[in-house]
Backbone as CSV, one residue per row, in Angstrom:
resi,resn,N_x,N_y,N_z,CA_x,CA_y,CA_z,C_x,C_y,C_z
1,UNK,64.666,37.816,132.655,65.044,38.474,131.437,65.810,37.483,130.573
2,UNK,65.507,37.547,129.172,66.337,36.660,128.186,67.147,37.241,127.260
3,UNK,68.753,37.326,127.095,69.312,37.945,126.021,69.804,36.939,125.250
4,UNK,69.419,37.587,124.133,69.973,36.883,122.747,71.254,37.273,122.558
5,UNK,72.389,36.452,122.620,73.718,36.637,121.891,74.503,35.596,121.067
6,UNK,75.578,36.440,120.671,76.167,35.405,119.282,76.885,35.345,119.805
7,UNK,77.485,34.107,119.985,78.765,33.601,120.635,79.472,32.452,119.540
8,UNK,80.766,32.997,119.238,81.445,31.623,118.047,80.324,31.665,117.536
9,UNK,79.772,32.592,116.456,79.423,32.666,115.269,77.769,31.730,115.740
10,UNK,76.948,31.546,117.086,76.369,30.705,116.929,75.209,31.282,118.051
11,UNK,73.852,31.580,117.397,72.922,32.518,118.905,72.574,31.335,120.150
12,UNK,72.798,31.994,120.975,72.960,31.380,122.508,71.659,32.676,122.834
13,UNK,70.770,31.842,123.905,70.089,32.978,124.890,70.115,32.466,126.173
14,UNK,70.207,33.843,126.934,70.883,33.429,128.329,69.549,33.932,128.953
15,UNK,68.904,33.224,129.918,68.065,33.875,130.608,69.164,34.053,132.386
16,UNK,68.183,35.459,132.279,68.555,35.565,134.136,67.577,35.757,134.566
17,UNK,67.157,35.181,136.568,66.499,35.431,137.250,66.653,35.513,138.168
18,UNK,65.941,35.950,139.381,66.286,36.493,140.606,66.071,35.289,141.391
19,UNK,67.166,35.152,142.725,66.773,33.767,143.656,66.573,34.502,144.837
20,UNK,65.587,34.684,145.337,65.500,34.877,146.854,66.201,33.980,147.652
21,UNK,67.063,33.828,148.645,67.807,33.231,149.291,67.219,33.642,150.857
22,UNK,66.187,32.659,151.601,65.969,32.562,152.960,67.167,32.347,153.960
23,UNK,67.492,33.371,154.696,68.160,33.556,155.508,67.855,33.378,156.781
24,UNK,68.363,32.633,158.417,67.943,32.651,159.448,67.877,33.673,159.899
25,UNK,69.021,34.636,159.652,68.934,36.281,160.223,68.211,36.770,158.930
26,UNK,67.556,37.505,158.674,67.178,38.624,157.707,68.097,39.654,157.811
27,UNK,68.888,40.033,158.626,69.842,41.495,158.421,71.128,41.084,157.411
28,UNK,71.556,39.883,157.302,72.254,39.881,156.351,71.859,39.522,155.583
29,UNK,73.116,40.463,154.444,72.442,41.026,152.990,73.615,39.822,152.432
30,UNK,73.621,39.628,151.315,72.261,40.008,149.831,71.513,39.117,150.362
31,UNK,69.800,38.760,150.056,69.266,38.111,150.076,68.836,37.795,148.631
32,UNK,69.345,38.543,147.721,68.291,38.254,146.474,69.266,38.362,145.585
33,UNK,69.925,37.146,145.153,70.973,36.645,144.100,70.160,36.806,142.683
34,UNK,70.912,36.107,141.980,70.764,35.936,140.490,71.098,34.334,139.675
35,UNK,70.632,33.558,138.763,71.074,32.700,138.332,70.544,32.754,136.883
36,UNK,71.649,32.278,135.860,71.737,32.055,134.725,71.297,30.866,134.310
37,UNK,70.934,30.721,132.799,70.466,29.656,132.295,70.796,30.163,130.629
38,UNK,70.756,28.915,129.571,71.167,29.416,128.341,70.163,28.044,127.616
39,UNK,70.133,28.843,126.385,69.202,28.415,125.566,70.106,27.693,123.788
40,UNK,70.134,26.951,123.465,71.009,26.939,122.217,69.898,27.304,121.161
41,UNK,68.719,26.734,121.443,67.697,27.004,121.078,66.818,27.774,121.065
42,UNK,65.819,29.197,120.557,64.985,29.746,121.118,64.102,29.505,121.868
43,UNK,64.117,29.734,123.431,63.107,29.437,124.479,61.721,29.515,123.500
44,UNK,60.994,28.966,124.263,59.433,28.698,124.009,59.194,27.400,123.163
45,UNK,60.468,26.631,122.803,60.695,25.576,121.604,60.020,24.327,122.319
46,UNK,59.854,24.481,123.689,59.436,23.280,124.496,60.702,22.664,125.200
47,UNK,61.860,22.918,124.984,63.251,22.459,125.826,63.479,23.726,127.237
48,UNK,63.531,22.884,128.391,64.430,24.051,129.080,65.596,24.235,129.044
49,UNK,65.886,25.116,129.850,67.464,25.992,129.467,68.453,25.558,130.220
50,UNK,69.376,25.520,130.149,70.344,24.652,130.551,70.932,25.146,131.588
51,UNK,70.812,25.448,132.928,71.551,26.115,133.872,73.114,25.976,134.161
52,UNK,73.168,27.448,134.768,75.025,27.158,135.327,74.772,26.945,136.360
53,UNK,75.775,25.928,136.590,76.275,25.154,137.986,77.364,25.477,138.179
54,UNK,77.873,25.810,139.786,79.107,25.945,140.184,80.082,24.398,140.270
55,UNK,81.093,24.680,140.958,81.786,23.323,140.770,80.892,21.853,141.292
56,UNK,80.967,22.612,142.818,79.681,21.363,143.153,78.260,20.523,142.229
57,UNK,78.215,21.197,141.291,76.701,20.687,140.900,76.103,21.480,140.616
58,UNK,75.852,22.561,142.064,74.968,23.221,142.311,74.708,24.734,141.798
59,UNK,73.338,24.860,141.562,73.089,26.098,140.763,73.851,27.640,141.457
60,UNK,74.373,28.040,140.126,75.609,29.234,140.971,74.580,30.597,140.908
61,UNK,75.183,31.063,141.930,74.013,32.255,142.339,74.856,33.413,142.055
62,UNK,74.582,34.523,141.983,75.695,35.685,140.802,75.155,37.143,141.861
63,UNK,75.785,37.912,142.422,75.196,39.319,143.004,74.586,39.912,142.208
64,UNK,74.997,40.034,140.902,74.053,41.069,139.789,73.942,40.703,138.276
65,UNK,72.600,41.264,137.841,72.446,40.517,136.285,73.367,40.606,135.148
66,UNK,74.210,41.192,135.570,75.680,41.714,134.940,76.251,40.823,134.730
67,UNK,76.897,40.388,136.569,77.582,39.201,136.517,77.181,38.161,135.946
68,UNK,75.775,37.725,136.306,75.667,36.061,135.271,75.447,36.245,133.792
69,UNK,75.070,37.539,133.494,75.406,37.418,131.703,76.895,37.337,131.370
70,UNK,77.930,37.847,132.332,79.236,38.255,132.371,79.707,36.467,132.082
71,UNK,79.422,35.911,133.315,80.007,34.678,133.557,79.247,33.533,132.322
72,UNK,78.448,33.808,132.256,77.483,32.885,131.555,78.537,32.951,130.201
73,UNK,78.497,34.161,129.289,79.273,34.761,127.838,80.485,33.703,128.002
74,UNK,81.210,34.044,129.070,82.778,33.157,129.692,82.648,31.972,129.193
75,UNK,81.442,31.152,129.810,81.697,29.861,129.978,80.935,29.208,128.559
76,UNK,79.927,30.058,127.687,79.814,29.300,126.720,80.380,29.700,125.592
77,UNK,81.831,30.539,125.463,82.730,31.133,125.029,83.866,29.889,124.754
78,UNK,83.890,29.001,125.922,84.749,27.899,126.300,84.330,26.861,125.883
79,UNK,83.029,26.621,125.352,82.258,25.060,125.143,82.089,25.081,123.877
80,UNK,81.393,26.400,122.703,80.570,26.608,121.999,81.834,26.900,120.965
């Protein structure tokens, strides 16, 4: 899913998608995270979207599409 928002006067689109996360046990849950990505540009322009990374580097995985639009708004609230 992609939302369009105005952030500091300026449209940002955030896409979210679902990460399946392979587990050795299958009984523990969640298996199926979420990760954000943002657009300064309207997707389809030929640029990809710029993902959030946690501190490490690494792409941050979110329990619900809530949260990474939640966190996503945060952090380009702080840059933008």
């Amino acid at each position: 899913m992609i939302e369009k928002q105005s952030i500091n006067g300026k449209e940002v689109w955030v896409q979210v998608d679902s990460y399946h996360l392979e587990r050795s046990n299958p009984n523990i849950i969640p298996t199926e995270y979420f990760t954000a990505s943002y657009y300064l540009n309207e997707p389809g322009s030929g640029k990809e979207g710029e993902a959030i990374n946690d501190e490490d580097g690494k792409i941050k995985l979110f329990e619900s599409p809530v949260a990474a639009l939640s966190f996503a708004r945060k952090k380009l609230e702080a840059v933008l």
